[in-house]
C-alpha positions in Angstrom: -22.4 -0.3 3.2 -24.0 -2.2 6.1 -22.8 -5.3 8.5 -24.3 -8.6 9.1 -26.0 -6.9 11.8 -27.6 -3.8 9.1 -26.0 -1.3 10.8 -23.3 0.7 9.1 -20.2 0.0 10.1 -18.4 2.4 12.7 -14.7 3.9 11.9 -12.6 5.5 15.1 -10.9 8.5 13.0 -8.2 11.1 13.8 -8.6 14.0 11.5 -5.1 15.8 10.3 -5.6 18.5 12.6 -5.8 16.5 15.4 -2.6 15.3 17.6 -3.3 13.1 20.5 -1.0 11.6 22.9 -2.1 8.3 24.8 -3.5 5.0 23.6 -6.1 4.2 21.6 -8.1 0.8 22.1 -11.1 0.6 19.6 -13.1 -2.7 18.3 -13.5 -1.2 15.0 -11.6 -0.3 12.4 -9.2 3.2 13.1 -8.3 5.5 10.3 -5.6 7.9 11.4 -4.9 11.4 9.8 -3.3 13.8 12.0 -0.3 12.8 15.0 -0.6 10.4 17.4 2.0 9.3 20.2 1.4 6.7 22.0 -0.1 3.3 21.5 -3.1 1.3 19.6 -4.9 -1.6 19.8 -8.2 -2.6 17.7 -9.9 -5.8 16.6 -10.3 -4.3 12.8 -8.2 -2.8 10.7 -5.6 0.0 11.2 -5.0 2.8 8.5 -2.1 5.3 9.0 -3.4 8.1 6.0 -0.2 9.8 4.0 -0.5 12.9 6.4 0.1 10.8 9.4 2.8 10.9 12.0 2.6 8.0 14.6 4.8 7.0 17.2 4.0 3.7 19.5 3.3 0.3 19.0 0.4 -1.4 17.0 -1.7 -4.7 17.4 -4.5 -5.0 15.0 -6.0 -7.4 12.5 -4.9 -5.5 9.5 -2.5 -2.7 9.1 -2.2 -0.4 6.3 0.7 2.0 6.5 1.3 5.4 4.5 2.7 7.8 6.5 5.2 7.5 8.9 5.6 5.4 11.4 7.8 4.8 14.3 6.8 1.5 16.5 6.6 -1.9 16.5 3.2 -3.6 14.5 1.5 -6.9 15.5 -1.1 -7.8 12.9 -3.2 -11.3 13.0 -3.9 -11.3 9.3 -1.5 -8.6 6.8 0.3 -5.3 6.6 0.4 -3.2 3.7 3.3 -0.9 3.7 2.0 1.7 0.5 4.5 3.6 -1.6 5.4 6.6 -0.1 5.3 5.1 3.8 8.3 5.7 6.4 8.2 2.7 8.8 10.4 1.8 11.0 10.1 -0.8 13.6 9.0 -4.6 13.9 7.0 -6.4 12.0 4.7 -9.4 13.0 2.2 -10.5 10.6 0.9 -13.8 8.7 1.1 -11.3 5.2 3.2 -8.6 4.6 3.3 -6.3 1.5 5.5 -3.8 0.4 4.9 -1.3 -2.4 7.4 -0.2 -4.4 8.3 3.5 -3.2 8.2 2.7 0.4 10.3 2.6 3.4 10.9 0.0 5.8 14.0 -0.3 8.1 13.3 -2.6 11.0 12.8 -6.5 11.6 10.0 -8.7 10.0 8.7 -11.8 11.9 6.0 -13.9 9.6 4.0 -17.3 10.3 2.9 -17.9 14.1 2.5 -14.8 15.7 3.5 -16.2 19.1 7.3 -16.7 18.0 8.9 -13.4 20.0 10.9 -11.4 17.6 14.8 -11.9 18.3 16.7 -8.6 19.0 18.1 -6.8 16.3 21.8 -7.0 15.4 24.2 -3.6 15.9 25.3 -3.9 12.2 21.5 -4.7 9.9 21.8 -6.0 6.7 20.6 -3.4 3.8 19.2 -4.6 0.4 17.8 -2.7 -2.0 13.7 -4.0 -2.9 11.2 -2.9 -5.3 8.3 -4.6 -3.6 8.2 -7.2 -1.3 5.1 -9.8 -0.6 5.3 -13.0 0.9 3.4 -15.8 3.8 3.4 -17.9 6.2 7.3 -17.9 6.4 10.1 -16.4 8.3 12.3 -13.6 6.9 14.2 -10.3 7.5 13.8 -7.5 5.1 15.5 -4.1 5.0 13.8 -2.4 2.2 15.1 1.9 1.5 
């Protein structure tokens, strides 16, 4: 598969093996395997694989989510939370779906992604969800 450009496209990866502490800024797409602590930020598109442990925040185009995660995510176009996935944090996206099977505890903030999120409240509301999509709206979800 190549780009507008014919060259193939390039993938930032962290293998299962590896754990890395710092951030990570990339202008591809990031595929992450192993454990990671601390931040990332890339102009593509995000994957946290099954075997994945992160901990920071996130700011990407697209997020796709199927390990666990502990942060706050800010994605300009959608976030897939697969079955499976622990994530816990905030939410800020213009599409969000959740797959039946995952785990979300945190807040979700849809629509224009320069509303700031509002603190969240010391007792959360808890609902039980099979899956969850939705756009261009404002909601909080608490899916177990």
């Amino acid at each position: 598969m190549k780009d507008r450009n014919g060259q193939a496209p390039s993938i930032t990866m962290i293998s299962e093996e590896a754990h890395l502490k710092g951030s990570l800024e990339a202008t591809s797409d990031v595929r992450i395997a192993g454990t990671l602590t601390g931040d990332v930020k890339s102009q593509g598109k995000v994957i946290v694989a099954s075997s994945a442990k992160v901990e920071g925040n996130m700011s990407a185009k697209e997020a796709d989510i199927s390990g666990h995660y502990k942060g706050d995510v800010k994605a300009t176009e959608k976030i897939t939370i697969r079955k499976g996935a622990e994530m816990e944090g905030d939410l800020s996206t213009k599409t969000i779906v959740i797959e039946e099977g995952a785990q979300f505890n945190g807040q979700l903030s849809m629509g224009e992604l320069s509303k700031p999120m509002t603190p969240r409240s010391s007792e959360p509301s808890t609902s039980g969800a099979n899956a969850v999509e939705a756009s261009q709206s404002s909601h909080e979800v608490n899916v177990h």
